[in-house]
N, C-alpha and C positions, 0 to 999 in steps of 0.2 A: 559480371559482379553480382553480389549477394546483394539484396535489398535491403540487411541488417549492417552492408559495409558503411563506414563515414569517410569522407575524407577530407582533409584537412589542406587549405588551399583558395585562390582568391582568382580573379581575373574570367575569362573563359577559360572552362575545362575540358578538354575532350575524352569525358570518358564520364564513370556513373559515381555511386558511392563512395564521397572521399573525404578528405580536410586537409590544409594548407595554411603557411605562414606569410604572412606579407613583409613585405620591405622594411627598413626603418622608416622612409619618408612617410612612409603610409600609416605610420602610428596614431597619429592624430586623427585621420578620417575612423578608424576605429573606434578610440573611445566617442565620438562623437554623438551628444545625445539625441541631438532636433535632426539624428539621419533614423534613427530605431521608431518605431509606428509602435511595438509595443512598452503596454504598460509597464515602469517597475514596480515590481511589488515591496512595499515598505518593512524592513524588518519590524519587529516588535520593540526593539533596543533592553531586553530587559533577560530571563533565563529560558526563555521560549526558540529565543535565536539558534538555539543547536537543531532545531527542526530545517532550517534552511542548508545548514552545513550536512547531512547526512544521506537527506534526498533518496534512497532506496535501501527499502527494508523489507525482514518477513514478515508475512500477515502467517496465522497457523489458526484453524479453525479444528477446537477438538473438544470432546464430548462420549455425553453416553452414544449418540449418534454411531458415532467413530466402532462401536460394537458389533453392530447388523453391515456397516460399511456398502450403506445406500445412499445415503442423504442426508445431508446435515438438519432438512427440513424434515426428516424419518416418520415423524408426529404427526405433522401436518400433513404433506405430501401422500401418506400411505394410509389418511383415514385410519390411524390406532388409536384405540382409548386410551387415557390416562391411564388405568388401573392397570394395561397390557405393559405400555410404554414404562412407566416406572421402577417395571420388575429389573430390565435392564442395570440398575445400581447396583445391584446382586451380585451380576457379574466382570463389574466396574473393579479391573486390581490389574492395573498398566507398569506389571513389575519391569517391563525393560526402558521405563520413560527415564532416558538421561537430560537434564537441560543441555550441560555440556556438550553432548551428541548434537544438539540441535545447533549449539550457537556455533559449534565449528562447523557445523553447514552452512548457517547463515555467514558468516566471515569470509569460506569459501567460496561463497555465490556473489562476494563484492558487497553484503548487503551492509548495512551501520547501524540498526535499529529492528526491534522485534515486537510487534504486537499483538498479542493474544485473547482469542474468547477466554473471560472471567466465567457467562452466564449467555450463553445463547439462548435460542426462542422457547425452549423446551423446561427451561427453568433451574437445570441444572448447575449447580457450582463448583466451579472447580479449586473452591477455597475453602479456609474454615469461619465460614459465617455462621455467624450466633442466631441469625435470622430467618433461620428455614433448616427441618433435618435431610432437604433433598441436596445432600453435600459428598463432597471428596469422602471426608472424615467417616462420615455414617455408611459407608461401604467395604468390601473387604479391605480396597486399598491401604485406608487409615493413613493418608499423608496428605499433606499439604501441597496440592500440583503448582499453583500459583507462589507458594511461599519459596517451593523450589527452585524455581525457574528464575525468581526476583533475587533471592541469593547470589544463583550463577550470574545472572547478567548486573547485579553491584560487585562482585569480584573482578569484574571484564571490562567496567564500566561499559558496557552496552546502554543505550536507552530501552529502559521500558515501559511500553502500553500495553494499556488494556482495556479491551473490547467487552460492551455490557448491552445485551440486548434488552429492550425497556421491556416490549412485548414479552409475556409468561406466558405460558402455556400449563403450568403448572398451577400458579399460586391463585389460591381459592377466591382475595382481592382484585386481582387485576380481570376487568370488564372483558373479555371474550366475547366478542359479538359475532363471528362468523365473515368480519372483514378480512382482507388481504393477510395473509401470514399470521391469521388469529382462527383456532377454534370455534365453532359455533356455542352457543350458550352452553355451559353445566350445569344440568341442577343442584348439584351438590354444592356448586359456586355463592359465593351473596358478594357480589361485584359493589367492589365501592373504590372510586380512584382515591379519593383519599387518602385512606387507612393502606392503598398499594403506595402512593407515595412517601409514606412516611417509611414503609420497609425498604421502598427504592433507594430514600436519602439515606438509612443506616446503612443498607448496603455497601455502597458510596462512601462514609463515612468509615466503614472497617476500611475497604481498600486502598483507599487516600491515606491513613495513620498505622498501619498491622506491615506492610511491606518495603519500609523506606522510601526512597526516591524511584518518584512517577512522572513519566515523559509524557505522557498521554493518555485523554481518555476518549475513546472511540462509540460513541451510542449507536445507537442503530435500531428503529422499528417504532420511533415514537409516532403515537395518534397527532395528527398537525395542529389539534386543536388544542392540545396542552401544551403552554409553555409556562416556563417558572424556570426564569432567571435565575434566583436564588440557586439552583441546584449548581449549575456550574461558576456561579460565585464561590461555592463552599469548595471548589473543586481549586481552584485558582486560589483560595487562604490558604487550603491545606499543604497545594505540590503547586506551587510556582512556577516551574518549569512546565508543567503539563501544557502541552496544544489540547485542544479539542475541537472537533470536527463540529459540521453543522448536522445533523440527523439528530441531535437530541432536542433540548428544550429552548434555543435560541440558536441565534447565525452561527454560533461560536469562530472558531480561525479559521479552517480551511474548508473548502467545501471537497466532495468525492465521488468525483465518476469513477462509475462500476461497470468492468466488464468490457469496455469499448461501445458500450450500447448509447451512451451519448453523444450523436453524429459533430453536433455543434464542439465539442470538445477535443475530438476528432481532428475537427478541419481548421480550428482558430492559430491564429497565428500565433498567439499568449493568451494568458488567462488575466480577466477584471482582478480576480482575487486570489488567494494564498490557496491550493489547490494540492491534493494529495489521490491519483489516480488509486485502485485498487482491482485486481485479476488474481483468476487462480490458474493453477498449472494445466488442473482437469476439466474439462469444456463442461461436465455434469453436474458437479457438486464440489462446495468448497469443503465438506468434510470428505473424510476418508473413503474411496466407494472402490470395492473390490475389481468391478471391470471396467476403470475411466476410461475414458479415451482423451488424450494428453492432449493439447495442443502442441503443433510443433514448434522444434527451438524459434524457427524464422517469423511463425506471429508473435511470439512472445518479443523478442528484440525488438522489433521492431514496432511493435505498442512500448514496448519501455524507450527507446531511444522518442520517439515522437512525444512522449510526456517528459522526461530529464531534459530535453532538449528548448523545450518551451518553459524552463525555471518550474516547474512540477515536482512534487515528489512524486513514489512510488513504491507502493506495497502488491510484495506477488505471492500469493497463498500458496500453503501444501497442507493436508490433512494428514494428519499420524493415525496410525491405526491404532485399536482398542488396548494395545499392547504397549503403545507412545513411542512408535518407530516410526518414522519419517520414510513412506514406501519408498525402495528405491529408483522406481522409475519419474518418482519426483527430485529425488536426491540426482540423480544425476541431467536431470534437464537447468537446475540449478546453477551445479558444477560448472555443464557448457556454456551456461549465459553469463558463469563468474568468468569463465575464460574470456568470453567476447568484450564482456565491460572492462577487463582489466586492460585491453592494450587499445582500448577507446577512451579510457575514463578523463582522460584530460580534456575531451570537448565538453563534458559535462562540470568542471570543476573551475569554481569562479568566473564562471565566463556569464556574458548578457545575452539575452537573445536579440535578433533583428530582422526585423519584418519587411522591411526597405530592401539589404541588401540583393534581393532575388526574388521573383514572382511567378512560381513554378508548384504546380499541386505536387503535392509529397515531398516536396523542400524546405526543409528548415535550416537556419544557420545562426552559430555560439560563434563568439567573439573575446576573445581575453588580448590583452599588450596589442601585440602582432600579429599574433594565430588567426584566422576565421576557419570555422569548420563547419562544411557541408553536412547536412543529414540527409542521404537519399534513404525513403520508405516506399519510392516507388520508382522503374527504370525511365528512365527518361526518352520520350519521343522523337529528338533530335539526334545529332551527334553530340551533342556538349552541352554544359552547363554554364548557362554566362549570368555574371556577376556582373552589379554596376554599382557608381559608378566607379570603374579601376581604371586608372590608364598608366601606372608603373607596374611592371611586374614584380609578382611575389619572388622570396627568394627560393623558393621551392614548394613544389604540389607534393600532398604525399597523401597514397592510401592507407588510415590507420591500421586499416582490419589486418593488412599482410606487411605493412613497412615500402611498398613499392612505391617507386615514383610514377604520377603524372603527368602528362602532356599536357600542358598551356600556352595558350598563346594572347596577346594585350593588343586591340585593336584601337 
């Protein structure tokens, strides 16, 4: 068996990758709270709660970047000046970007929500902000990328986010000192965080009131030593509903490991806190890059089932190219992992995790009514997989990945 299989099922199992349904009698030790070692995490009680209910969406990182289709960090990464980088906008006119096209990708890939770069490191917008000419509009393009997309997904009702790099790379205010994913000084700069954050809150302040209803706002790349509460105060009067991650100017809701590089996040049986993993398709870059190299379907599954399966959410990148096409050899690793989660989805859906039931690296196990379901992410060293404590048998083991039955046996 696949390492990405689950299977559905309780008792000892002799075999790998599966999930199974337990007995009637057996109901009660199920929902049972003081047998579960992890934490639950607390809903919000309030319009934030659809973040829990949707649990895997698309992250799309796209930009003038998306043009050269090297690096979403293009600026940074390849030592270009400002005055080189900029020219870029020129040739900023993405006539085949459909939202449409995007979100019946995402729907097809099992996904429930989409979140997108507004304003990556580079400073560019993919909006019409009043507060900078480095925009959508001031290019050939002339459209609104963000106003399009927010249209498509309130006709769908899709959720959406959107992603704001604090860090500029462009704007003449914001301090550039040559730290981590910042430029070294400009002369042509006169750095004052101030005067950047009063652009940051208008910013903020178009996108929260110019686009309707906002699911989330995603920061990313703030200096640690500025916080200012307020900004996601304004953020939470304006859109209600919105989650916000913690990379901006306080804890905010969820925290985000990136990447799988978080070992501890990795190996935890559940998460302290409200958590929303994030990966991209291309092991190089999360924008657009002519020769990625994919990751395959089998590490992808199986970093998403190891995060949906510990109450986690999950966002999985593709970069569109300069054109706003969604390359196909991300469109279809999508596709195949909509296939995998749709005839798994039921172990991920209302169910609790529990860290008791089994004591096995690479085992995880969801729980709903009756059902208990296995996550195997890794083959197992024995011949079976034993669960405690069981001593009726289930009324049937079953592999979800293919529908086959299981061999168990109740000692």
């Amino acid at each position: 068996m696949k390492r990405r299989d689950i299977l559905k099922s309780a008792s000892i199992i002799a075999a790998a990758p599966f999930l199974s349904s337990w007995t009637n009698e057996f109901s009660g030790y199920t929902n049972h709270q003081s047998h579960n070692g992890t934490k639950v995490i607390q809903r919000f009680g309030d319009g934030r709660d659809w973040f829990f209910e949707r649990r895997y969406g698309m992250f799309v990182h796209w930009g003038l970047y998306s043009i050269p289709g090297w690096h979403e960090q293009h600026q940074w990464r390849g030592r270009e000046e400002r005055s080189k980088y900029v020219q870029l906008a020129k040739h900023w006119n993405p006539k085949k970007f459909n939202p449409d096209q995007w979100l019946d990708l995402m729907e097809e890939a099992g996904m429930k929500y989409i979140t997108v770069t507004t304003k990556h490191h580079d400073g560019f917008c993919l909006w019409d902000t009043k507060q900078t000419a480095f925009n959508t509009i001031n290019t050939p393009y002339k459209k609104d990328a963000i106003g399009m997309l927010a249209d498509a997904c309130h006709s769908r009702q899709i959720p959406l986010c959107l992603y704001y790099s604090i860090a500029d790379w462009n704007h003449p205010n914001y301090p550039n000192q040559g730290r981590h994913h910042e430029l070294p000084p400009q002369s042509q700069d006169s750095p004052d965080w101030d005067k950047y954050m009063e652009f940051l809150k208008e910013q903020v302040r178009e996108l929260c009131t110019n686009y309707g209803e906002i699911h989330g706002f995603w920061w990313d790349m703030n200096v640690p030593e500025h916080k200012d509460t307020s900004i996601n105060d304004m953020i939470r009067k304006l859109q209600p509903k919105a989650v916000i991650n913690n990379r901006g100017f306080d804890e905010g809701d969820f925290g985000t490991p990136e990447r799988d590089y978080d070992s501890a996040a990795n190996e935890a049986k559940g998460f302290e806190r409200l958590t929303e993993a994030c990966q991209s398709v291309g092991m190089e870059s999360w924008g657009y890059k002519k020769d990625e190299d994919y990751y395959t379907d089998r590490h992808l599954i199986s970093s998403i089932d190891r995060y949906l399966a510990r109450d986690s959410n999950y966002l999985l990148n593709v970069g569109p190219t300069g054109e706003g096409i969604i390359p196909p050899q991300s469109s279809e690793i999508l596709k195949r992992i909509g296939l995998w989660k749709k005839t798994v989805d039921e172990s991920f859906t209302n169910v609790q995790t529990d860290a008791d039931l089994i004591n096995s690296p690479g085992v995880l196990v969801t729980k709903r009514d009756q059902s208990v379901y296995i996550h195997l992410n890794r083959m197992p060293v024995g011949n079976g997989i034993k669960l405690k404590p069981v001593t009726v048998a289930p009324r049937k083991a079953t592999l979800l990945n293919t529908g086959k039955k299981v061999d168990f046996v109740v000692n």
